[in-house]
N, C-alpha and C positions, 0 to 999 in steps of 0.2 A: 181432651175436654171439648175442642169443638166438632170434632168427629162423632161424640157423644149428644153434641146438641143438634147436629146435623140429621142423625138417627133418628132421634125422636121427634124432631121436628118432622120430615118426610114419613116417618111411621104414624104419625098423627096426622097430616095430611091425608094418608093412605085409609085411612078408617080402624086404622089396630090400636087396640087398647096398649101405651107406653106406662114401662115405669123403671123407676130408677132405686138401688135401692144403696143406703151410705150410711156409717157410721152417723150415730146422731150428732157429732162435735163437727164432722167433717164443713168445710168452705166453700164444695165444691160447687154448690147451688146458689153460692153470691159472688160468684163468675157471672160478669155483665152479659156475654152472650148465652150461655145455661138461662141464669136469670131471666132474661128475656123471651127465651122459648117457653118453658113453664108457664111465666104471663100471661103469652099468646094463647098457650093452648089449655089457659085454663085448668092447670094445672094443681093439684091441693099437695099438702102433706097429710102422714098418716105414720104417727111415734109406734113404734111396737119393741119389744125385747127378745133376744135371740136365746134368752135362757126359758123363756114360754113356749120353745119348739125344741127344747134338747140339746142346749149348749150345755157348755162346761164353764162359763161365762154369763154374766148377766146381760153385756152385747149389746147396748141401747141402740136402738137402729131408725133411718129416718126413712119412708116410704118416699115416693114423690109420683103420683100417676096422672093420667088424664082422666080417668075414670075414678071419681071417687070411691061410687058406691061399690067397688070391687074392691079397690086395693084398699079401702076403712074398714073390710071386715077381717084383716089381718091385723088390726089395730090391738094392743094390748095394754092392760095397767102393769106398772112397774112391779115386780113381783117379790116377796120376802127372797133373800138370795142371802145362801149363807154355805151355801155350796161353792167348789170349785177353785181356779182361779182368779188373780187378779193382771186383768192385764197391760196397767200402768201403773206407777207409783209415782207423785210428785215428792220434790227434797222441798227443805225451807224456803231456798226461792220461789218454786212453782212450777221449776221444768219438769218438764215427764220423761220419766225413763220404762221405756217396754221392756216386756217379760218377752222374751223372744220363743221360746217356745209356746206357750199360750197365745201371743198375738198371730202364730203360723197356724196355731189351730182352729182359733175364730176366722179363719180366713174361708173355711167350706162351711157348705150349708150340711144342716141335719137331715133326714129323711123326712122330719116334724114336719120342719120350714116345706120343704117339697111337696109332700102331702096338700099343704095348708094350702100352699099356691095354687098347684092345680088346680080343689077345690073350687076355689073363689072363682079363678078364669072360667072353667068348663064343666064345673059341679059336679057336685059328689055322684 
């Protein structure tokens, strides 16, 4: 994690468009020093779903760039999903238990996802 905000910190210094990209439930961005980088460099979020680019999943996913107006037009509404996988289930308490093969397969990106990126960085 701080290796990660170390990166993006000097890669924003340097003039390169950063981004970060996490499960939407993920904590990982309310780490004081992450937190703090984002801050600095003026950082936004940008919600999008990973089944809007070819998941097997609905994949809710959190953007985080220094460039809005690039990584918002990856941005997506939540999509009817009635397809696929589920890749947690909670019991009566609330704990969550993963679908272990499902959670291994949301782990790559789609060719969609790929597409879509380039796009936005370097245009169609």
């Amino acid at each position: 994690m701080q290796v990660t905000a170390l990166l993006y910190f000097v890669g924003h210094c340097l003039y390169n468009v950063c981004s970060i990209e996490q499960p939407s439930r993920s904590v990982l961005f309310q780490l004081p020093v992450l937190e703090f980088v984002l801050r600095f460099t003026a950082s936004t979020r940008t919600s999008t779903f990973g089944a809007c680019f070819g998941t097997s999943t609905l994949k809710p996913l959190q953007l985080w760039s220094n460039d809005s107006g690039k990584i918002s037009q990856l941005a997506r509404r939540r999509p009817d999903f009635h397809r696929g996988s589920v890749l947690a289930v909670s019991d009566e308490s609330g704990a969550y238990t993963g679908q272990k093969d499902a959670l291994h397969a949301s782990e790559h990106y789609t060719r969609m996802f790929g597409r879509a990126v380039a796009e936005v960085m370097w245009g169609s």
